[in-house]
matplotlib code that plots the C-alpha trace (Angstrom):
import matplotlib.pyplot as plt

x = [148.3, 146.7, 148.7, 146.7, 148.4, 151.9, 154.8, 155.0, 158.4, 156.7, 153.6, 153.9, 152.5, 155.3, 158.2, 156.3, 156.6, 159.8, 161.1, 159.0, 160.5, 163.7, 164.9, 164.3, 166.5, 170.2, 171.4, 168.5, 169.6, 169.0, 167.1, 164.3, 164.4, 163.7, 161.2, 159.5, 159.4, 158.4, 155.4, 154.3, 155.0, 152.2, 149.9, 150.1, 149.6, 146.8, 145.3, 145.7, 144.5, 141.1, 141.1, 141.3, 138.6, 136.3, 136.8, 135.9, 132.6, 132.5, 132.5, 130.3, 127.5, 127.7, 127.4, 124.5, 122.7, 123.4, 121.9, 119.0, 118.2, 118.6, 116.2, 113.8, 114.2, 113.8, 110.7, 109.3, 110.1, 108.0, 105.4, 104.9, 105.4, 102.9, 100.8, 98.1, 98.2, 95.2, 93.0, 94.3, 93.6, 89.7, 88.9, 90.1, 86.9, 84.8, 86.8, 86.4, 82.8, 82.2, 83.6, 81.5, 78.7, 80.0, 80.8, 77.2, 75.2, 71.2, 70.8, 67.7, 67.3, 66.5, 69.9, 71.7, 70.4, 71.0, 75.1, 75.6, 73.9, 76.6, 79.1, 78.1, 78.0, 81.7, 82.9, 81.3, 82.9, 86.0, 85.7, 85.1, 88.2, 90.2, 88.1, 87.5, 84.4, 81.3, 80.8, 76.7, 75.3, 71.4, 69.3, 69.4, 72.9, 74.8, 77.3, 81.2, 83.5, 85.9, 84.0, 81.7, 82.1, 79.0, 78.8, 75.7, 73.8, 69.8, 67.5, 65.4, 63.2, 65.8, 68.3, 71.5, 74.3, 73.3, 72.9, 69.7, 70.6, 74.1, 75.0, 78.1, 78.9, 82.7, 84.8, 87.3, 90.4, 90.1, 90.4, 91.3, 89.0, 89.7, 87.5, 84.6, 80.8, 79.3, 76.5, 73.8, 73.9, 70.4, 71.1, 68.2, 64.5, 64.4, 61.9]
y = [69.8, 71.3, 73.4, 76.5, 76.1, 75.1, 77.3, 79.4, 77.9, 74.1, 75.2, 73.2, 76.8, 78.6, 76.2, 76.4, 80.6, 80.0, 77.8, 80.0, 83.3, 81.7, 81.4, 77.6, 75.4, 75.1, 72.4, 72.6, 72.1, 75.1, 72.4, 72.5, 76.0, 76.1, 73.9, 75.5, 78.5, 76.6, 75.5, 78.9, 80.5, 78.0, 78.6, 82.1, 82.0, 79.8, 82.1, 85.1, 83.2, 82.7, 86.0, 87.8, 84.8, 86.3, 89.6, 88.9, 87.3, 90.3, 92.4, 90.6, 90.1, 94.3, 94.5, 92.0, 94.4, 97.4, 96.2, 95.1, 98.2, 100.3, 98.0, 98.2, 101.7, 102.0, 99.7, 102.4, 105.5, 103.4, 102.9, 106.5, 107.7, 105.2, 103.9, 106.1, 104.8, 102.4, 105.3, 107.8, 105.4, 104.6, 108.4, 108.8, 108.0, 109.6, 112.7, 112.2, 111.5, 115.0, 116.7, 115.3, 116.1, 119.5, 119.7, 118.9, 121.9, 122.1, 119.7, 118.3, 118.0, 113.8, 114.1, 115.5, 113.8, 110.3, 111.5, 112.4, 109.1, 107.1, 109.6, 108.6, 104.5, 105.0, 106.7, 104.3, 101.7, 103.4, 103.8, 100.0, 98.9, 100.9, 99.5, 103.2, 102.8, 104.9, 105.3, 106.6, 105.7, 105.5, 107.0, 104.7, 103.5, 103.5, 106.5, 105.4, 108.4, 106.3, 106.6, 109.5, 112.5, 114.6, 118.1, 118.7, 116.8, 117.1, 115.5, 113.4, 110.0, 107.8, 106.4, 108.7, 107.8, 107.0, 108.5, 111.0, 112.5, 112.0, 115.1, 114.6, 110.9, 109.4, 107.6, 104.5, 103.7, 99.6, 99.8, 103.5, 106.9, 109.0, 111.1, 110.7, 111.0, 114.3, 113.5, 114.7, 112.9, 111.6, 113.5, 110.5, 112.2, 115.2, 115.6]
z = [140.2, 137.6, 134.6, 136.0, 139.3, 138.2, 138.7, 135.4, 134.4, 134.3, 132.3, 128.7, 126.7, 128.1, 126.8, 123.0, 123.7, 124.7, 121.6, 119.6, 120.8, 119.8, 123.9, 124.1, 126.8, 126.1, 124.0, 121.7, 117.7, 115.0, 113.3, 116.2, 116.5, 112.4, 112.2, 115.4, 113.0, 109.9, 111.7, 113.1, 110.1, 108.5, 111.4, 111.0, 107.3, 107.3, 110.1, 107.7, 104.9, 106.8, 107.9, 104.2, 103.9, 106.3, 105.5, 101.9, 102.7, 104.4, 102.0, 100.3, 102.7, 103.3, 99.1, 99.3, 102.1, 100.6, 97.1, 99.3, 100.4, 97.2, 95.6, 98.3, 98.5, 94.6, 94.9, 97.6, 95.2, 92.5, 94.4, 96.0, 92.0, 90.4, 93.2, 92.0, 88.2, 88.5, 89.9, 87.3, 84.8, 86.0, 86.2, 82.5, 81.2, 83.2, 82.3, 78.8, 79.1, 80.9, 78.7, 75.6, 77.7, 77.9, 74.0, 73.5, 71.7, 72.3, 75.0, 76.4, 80.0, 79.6, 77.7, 79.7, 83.1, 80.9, 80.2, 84.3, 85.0, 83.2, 84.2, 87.7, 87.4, 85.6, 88.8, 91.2, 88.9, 89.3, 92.8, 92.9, 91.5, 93.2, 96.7, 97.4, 99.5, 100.6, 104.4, 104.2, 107.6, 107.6, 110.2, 113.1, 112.6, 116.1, 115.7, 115.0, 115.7, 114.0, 110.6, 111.1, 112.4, 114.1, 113.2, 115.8, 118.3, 118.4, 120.8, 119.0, 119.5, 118.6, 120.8, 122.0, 120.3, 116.9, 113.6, 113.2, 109.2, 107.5, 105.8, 103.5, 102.6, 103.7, 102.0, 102.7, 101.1, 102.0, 105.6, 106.0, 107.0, 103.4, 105.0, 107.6, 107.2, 108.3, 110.2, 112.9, 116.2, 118.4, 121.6, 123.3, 124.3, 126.2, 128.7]

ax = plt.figure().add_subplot(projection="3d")
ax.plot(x, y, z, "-o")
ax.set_aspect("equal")
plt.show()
């Protein structure tokens, strides 16, 4: 027989509840019943000693977390604030060479075409660096809607589907649509 299936009175836990509870069998010494108590008293201290020990750690591991996520949160607000820096700091110079252009008194029109070209490579250079890319489809190119975007559809020699004139050039920021090329879509031969 099992100590499941024993009558409660015969189950071993019960006498230790018993003793414990201070109700143990008759004859047995104060000394028993003391140390009994002596020893649950220890259990039950060292119990609560690994609780607080637990609930330290915790405490600690919800500090940890929660310094986790203000810095990660503070790293986010930095980013959103100065994620732009490097651009602002490539279109500086072109700025500043606009308006010396501008400043200019009694230009020549070689001059002045020679100050937008440089104006213009310093932009593209900008662009570069900052992987800000130009999306200028060339006749013939199959149409993407994901890139391009048709503003009218004509019939036309070339095959349907693709790109007949690009009107306004698009732009990419690395892998993302900045904004999508305007462009005039083959509608295939009519006949």
């Amino acid at each position: 027989m099992t100590a499941q299936n024993e009558p409660a009175e015969k189950r071993p836990d019960n006498d230790a509840a018993a003793e414990a509870a201070g109700t143990g069998t008759p004859g047995q010494g104060a000394g028993d019943h003391e140390s009994l108590v002596a020893v649950l008293r220890a259990e039950l201290e060292a119990a609560q000693a690994k609780a607080a020990e637990a609930h330290d750690q915790l405490l600690r591991t919800r500090a940890d977390a929660e310094n986790i996520r203000r810095r990660a949160q503070d790293d986010v607000s930095k980013a959103h604030k100065f994620g732009i820096e490097s651009f602002a700091e490539s279109l500086v110079p072109v700025k500043d060479s606009l308006e010396a252009a501008l400043a200019q008194q009694d230009q020549t029109v070689e001059f002045l075409r020679e100050g937008v070209e440089a104006t213009l490579k310093q932009l593209v250079s900008a662009f570069e660096r900052n992987r800000l890319i130009e999306i200028a489809p060339a006749a013939g190119e199959k149409f993407d809607p994901h890139q391009h975007q048709a503003i009218s559809s004509v019939p036309s020699e070339q095959p349907a589907n693709t790109v007949v004139q690009t009107l306004q050039k698009g732009y990419l920021i690395v892998d993302r649509v900045l904004r999508p090329a305007l462009v005039v879509v083959s509608a295939g031969q009519q006949g």
